[in-house]
C-alpha positions as CSV (number, residue, x, y, z in Angstrom):
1,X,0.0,0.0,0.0
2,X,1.0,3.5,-1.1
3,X,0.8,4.8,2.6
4,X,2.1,8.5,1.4
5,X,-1.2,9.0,-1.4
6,X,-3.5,9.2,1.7
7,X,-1.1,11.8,3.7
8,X,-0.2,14.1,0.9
9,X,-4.5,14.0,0.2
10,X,-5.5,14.7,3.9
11,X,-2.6,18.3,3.2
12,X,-4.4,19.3,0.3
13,X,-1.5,18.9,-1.7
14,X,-2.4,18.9,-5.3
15,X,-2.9,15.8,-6.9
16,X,-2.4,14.8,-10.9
17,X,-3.9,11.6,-11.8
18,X,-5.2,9.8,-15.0
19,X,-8.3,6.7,-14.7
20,X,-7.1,3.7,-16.0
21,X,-9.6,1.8,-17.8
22,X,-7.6,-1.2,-19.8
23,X,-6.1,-4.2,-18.0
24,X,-2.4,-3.5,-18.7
25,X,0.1,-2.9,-16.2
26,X,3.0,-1.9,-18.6
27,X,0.4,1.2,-19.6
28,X,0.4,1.8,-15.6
29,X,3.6,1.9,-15.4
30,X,4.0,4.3,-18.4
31,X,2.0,6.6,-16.4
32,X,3.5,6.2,-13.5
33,X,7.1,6.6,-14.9
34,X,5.0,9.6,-16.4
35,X,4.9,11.2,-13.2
36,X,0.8,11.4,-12.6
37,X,0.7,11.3,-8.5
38,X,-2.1,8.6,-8.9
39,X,-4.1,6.1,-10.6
40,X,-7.8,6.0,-10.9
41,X,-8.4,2.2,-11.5
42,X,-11.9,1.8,-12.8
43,X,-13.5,-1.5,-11.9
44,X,-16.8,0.2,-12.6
45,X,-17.1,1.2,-16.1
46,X,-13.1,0.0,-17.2
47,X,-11.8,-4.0,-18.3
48,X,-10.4,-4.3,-15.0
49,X,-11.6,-7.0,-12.7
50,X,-9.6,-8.0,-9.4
51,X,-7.0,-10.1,-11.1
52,X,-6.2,-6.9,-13.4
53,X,-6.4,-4.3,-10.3
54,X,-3.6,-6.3,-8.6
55,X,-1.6,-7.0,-11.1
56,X,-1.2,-2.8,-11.9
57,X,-0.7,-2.5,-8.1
58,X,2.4,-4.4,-8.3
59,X,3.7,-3.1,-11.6
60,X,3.4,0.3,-10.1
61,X,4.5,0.1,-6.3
62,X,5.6,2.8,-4.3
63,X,5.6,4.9,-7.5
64,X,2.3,6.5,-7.3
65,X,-1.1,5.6,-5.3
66,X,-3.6,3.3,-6.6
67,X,-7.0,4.3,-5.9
68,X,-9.7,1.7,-7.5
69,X,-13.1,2.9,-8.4
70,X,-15.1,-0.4,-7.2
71,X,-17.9,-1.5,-9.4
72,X,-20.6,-1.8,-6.7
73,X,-20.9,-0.4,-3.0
74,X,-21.0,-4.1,-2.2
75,X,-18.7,-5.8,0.7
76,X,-17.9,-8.3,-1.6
77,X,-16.4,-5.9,-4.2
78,X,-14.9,-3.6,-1.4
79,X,-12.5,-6.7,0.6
80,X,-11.3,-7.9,-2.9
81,X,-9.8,-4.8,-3.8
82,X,-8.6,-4.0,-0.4
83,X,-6.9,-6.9,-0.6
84,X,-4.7,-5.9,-3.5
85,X,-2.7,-3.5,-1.4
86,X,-4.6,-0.7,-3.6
87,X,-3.9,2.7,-1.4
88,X,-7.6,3.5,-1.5
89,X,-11.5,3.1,-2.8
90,X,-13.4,5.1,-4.5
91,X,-17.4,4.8,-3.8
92,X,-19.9,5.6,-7.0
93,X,-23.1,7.0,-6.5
94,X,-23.2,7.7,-2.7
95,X,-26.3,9.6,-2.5
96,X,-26.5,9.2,1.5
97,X,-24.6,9.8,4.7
98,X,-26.2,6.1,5.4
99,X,-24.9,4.9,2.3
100,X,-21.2,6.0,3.1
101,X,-21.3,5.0,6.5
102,X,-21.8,1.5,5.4
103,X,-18.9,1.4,2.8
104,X,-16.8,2.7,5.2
105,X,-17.5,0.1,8.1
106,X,-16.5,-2.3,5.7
107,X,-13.4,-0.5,5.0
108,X,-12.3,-0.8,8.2
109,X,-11.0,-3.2,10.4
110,X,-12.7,-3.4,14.2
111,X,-13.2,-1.3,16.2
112,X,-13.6,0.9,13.4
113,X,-15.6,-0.5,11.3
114,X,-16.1,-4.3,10.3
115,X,-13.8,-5.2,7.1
116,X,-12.9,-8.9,6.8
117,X,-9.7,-10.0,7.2
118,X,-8.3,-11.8,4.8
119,X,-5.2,-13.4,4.0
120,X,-4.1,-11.6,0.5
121,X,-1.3,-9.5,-1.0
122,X,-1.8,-6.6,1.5
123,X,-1.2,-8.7,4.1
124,X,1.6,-10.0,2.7
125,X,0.1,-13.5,2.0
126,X,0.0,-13.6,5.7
127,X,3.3,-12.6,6.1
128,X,1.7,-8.7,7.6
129,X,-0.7,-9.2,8.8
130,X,-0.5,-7.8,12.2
131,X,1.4,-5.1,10.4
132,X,-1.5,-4.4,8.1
133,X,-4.5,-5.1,10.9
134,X,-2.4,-1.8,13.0
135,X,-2.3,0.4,9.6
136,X,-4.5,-0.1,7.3
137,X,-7.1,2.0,8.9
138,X,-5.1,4.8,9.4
139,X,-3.1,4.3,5.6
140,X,-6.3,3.5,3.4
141,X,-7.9,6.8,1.6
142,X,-12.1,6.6,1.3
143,X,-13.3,8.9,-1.1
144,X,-17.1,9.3,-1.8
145,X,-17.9,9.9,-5.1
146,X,-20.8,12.7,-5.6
147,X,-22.3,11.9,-9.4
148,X,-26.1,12.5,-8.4
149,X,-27.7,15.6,-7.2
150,X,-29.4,13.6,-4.3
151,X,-25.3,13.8,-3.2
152,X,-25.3,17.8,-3.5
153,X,-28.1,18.1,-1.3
154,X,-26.8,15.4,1.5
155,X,-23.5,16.8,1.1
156,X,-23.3,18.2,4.4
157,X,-24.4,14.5,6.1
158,X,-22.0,12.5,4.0
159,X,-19.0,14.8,5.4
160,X,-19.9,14.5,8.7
161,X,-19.9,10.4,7.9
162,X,-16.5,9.5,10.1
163,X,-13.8,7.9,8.0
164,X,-15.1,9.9,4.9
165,X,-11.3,11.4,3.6
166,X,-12.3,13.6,0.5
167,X,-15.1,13.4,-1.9
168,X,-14.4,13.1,-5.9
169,X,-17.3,14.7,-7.8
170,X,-18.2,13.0,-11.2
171,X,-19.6,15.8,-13.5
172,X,-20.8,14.0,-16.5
173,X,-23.4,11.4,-13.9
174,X,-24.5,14.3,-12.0
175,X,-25.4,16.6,-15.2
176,X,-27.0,13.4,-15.9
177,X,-29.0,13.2,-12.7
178,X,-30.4,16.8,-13.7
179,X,-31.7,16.4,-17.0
180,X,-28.8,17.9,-18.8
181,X,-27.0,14.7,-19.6
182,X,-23.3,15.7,-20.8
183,X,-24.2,19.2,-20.5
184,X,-20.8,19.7,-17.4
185,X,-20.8,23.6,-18.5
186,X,-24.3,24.4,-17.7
187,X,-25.0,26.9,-15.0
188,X,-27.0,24.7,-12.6
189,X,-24.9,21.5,-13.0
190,X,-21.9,24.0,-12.2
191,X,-23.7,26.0,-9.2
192,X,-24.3,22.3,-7.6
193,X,-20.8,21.2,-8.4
194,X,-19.9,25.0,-6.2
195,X,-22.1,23.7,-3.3
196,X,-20.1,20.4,-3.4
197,X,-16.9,21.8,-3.5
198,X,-17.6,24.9,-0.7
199,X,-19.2,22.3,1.5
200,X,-16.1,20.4,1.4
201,X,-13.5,23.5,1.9
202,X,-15.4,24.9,4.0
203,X,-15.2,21.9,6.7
204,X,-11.5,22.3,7.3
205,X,-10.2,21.8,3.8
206,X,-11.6,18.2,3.5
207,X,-9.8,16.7,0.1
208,X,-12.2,17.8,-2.9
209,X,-11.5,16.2,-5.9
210,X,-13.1,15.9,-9.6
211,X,-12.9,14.4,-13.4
212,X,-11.5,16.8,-15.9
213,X,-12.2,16.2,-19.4
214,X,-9.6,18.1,-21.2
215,X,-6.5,21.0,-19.7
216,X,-8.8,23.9,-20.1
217,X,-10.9,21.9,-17.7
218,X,-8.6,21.0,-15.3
219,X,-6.7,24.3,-14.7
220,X,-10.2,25.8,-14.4
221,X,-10.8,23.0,-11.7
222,X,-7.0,23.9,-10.0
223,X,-7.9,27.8,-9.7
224,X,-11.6,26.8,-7.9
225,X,-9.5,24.8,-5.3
226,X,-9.8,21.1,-6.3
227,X,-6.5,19.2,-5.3
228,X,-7.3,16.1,-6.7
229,X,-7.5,15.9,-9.9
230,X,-8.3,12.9,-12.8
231,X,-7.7,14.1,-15.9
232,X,-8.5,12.2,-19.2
233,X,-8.1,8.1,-19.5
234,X,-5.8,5.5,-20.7
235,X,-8.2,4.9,-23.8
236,X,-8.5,8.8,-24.7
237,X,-4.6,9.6,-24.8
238,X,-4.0,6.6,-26.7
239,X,-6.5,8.0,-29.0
240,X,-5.7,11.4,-29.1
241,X,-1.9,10.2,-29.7
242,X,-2.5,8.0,-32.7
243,X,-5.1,10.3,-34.3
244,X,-2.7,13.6,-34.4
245,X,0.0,10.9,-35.3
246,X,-1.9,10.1,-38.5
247,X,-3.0,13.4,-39.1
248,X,0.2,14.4,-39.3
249,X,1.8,11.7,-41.9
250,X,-1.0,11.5,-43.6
């Protein structure tokens, strides 16, 4: 586990990352070797399954932090990928404090919360156990994901949710979840991504992150005070690369 991704999140350092949607450790490591400060691993809407997750938390290592997106706030779902030695979870579609007070008892070992224990890579195939039972708690970053404007009104519930470390907002779901599918620009899909984000910096600084769809985007997001930061995918810069590539011999 990436132990220093969750301190340098809790300081508000800002955070460059890119979500990885394609089952390939070699284009992890590229990216890592790239020097993005983290990896959103999609289990949600990406290739990756369990197998894949671990496999890109070992080609990367101490390199960067490996954050997985799980594919369902399930416990089933939440100890796998845990048990990769991923340095955190990311929740979709928390709409409640309820809802994020559950993924986070499963996130956590007793007395904290109720997560499994297993013997897998994080615990060093049972070699760490102990090691990982005293740390993991206090090493593992929780991030709720606020993609639903259900989210934006319960905002100030699900950061009050104990063990709760930042929240990543999702533009394109929640512009969804008002009508204006797609529509990230629009003046009410941006006022509730500002209530979101104020709630959040408001309560101490608390980690607010989102997904930026292209560098105008992103800086935008920078100068508004979100430190963590997912910019583009694995899929799109390939895409991007080989189209201008072509362009240009062609």
């Amino acid at each position: 586990m990436n132990a220093d991704f969750k301190m340098r999140l809790i300081e508000g350092k800002r955070l460059i990352g890119i979500l990885l949607t394609l089952p390939s450790p070699e284009i992890a490591e590229i990216c890592a070797d790239a020097g993005f400060d983290w990896l959103f691993l999609d289990m949600e809407h990406g290739l990756l399954d369990i197998a894949a997750v671990q496999r890109i938390v070992q080609a990367v290592g101490e390199r960067c932090g490996c954050v997985v997106r799980v594919p369902a706030n399930e416990e089933m779902w939440i100890k796998k990928a845990l048990d990769t030695g991923a340095a955190g979870l990311i929740f979709p579609h928390l709409q409640t404090a309820g809802e994020a007070a559950r993924v986070v008892g499963w996130s956590q070992y007793p007395p904290e919360g109720g997560r499994s224990i297993g013997i897998a890579r994080a615990q060093g195939y049972g070699a760490k156990l102990k090691e990982s039972i005293d740390s993991a708690n206090r090493n593992l970053a929780l991030i709720a994901q606020i993609e639903h404007i259900d989210a934006v009104r319960n905002i100030e519930a699900i950061l009050n949710v104990p063990g709760v470390d930042a929240v990543f907002i999702g533009p394109f779901d929640l512009s969804a979840s008002m009508g204006k599918p797609g529509q990230v620009l629009d003046a009410a899909v941006q006022k509730a991504m500002a209530k979101v984000r104020q709630a959040c910096l408001k309560r101490s600084g608390v980690p607010v992150g989102i997904f930026a769809r292209d560098i105008e985007f992103a800086g935008k997001s920078l100068a508004e005070g979100y430190s963590l930061l997912c910019t583009g995918t694995d899929a799109t810069l390939l895409s991007t690369g080989a189209t201008e590539l072509v362009k240009a011999l062609k």
